[in-house]
MIKE-351406 format. One record per residue (C-alpha): chain; x, y negated, z negated; residue number from 0. Coordinates in nm, 3 decimals, decimal comma, always signed. Last residue first. Example, Ala and Ser with C-alpha at 12.3 -4.5 7.8 and 13.67 -1.06 7.14 Angstrom:
+-----+---------+---------+---------+-----+
| mol |    east |   north |      up | seq |
+-----+---------+---------+---------+-----+
|   A |  +1,367 |  +0,106 |  -0,714 |   1 |
|   A |  +1,230 |  +0,450 |  -0,780 |   0 |
+-----+---------+---------+---------+-----+
end
This chain:
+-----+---------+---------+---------+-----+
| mol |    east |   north |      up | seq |
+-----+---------+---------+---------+-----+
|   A |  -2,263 |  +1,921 |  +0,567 |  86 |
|   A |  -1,894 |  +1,970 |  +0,738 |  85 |
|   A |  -1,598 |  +1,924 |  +0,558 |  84 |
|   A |  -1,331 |  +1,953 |  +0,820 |  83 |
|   A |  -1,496 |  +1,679 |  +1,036 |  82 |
|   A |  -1,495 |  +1,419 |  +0,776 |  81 |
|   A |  -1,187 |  +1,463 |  +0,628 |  80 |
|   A |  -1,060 |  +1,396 |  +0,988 |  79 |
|   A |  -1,264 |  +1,076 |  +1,018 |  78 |
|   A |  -1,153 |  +0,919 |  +0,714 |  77 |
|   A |  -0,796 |  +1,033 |  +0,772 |  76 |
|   A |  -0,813 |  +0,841 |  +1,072 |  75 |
|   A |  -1,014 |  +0,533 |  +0,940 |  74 |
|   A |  -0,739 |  +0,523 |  +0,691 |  73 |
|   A |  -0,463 |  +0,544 |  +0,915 |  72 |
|   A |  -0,608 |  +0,270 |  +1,123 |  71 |
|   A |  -0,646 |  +0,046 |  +0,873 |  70 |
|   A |  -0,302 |  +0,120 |  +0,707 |  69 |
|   A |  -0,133 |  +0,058 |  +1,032 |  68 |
|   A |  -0,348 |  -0,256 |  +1,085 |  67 |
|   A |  -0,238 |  -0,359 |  +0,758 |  66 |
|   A |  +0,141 |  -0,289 |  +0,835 |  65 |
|   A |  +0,117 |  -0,460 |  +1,126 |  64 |
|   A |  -0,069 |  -0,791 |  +0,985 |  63 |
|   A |  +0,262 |  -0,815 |  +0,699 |  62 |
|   A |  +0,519 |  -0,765 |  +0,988 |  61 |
|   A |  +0,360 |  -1,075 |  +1,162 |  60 |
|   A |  +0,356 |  -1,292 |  +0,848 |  59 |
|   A |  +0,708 |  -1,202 |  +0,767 |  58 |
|   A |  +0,853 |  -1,516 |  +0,923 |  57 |
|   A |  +0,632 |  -1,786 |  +0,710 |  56 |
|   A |  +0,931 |  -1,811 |  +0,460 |  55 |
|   A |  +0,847 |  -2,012 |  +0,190 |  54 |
|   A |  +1,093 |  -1,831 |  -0,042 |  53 |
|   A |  +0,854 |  -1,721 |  -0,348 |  52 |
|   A |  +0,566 |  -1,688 |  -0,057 |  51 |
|   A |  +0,755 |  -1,459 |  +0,135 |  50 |
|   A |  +0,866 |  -1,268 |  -0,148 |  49 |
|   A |  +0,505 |  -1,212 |  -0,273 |  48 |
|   A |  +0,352 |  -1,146 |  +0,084 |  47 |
|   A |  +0,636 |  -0,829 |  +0,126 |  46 |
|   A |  +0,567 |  -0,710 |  -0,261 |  45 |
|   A |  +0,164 |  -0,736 |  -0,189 |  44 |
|   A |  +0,262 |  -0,540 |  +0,160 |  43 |
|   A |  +0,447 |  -0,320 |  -0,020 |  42 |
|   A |  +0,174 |  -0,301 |  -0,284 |  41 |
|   A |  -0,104 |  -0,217 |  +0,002 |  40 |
|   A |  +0,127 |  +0,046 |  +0,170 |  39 |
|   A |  +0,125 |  +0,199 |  -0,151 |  38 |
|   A |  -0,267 |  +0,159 |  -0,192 |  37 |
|   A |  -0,280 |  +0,370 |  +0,135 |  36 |
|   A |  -0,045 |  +0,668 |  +0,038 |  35 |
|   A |  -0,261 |  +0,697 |  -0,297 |  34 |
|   A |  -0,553 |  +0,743 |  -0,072 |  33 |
|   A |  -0,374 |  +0,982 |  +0,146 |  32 |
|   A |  -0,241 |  +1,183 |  -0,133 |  31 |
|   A |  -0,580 |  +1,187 |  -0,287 |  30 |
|   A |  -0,757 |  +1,350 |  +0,037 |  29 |
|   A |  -0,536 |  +1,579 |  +0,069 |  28 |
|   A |  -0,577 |  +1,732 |  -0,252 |  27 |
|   A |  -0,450 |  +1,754 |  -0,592 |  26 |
|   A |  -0,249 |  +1,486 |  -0,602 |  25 |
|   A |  +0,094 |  +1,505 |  -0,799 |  24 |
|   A |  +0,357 |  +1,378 |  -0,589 |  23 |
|   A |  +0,130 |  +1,124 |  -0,406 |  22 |
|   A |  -0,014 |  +1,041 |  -0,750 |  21 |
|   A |  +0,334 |  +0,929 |  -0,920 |  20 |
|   A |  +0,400 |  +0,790 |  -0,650 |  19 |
|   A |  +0,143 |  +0,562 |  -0,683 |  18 |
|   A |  +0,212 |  +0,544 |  -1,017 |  17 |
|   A |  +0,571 |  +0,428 |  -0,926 |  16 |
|   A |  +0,450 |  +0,167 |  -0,686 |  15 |
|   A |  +0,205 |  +0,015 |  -0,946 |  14 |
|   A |  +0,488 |  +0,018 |  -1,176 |  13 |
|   A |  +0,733 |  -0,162 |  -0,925 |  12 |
|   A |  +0,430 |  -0,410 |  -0,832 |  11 |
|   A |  +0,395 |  -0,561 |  -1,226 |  10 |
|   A |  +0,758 |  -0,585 |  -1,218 |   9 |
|   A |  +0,787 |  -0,771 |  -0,934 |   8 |
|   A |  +0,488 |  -1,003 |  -1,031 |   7 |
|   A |  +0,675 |  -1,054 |  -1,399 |   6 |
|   A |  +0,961 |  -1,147 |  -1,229 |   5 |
|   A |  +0,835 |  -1,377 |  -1,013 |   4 |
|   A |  +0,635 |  -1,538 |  -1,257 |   3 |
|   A |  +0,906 |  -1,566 |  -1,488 |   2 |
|   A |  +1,128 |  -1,750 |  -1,176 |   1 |
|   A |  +0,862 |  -1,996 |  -1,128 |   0 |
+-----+---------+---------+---------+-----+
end
């Protein structure tokens, strides 16, 4: 179990670096605000995977806020790109 774990962590540190990696380096809005929404996906992968590896059922809550937070800021950035670029 603990080579699993460790290979999961490391598999979601280089997804958060590229990620990062993107939000540095986008070259619009629109891509920094997608790459800001799979990062909050791979903390909340990272958050799930710990809670599973210690059978902890206490982070369950924090895990639904956070993807209501990155529903909601999608749909809002959604919307807003929406309105500036008019057809």
């Amino acid at each position: 179990m603990t080579v699993v774990a460790v290979i999961v962590t490391a598999l979601l540190v280089a997804a958060g670096g590229l990620t990062l990696v993107r939000i540095i380096r986008g070259p619009s809005i629109l891509d920094r605000a997608v790459a800001t929404d799979v990062l909050l996906a791979v903390a909340v992968a990272a958050i799930a995977t710990e809670a599973a590896y210690s059978r902890d059922a206490t982070a369950l809550p924090v895990l639904v806020v956070l993807a209501l937070v990155g529903f909601v800021g999608s749909v809002s950035v959604a919307r807003f790109a929406s309105r500036r670029n008019p057809k």
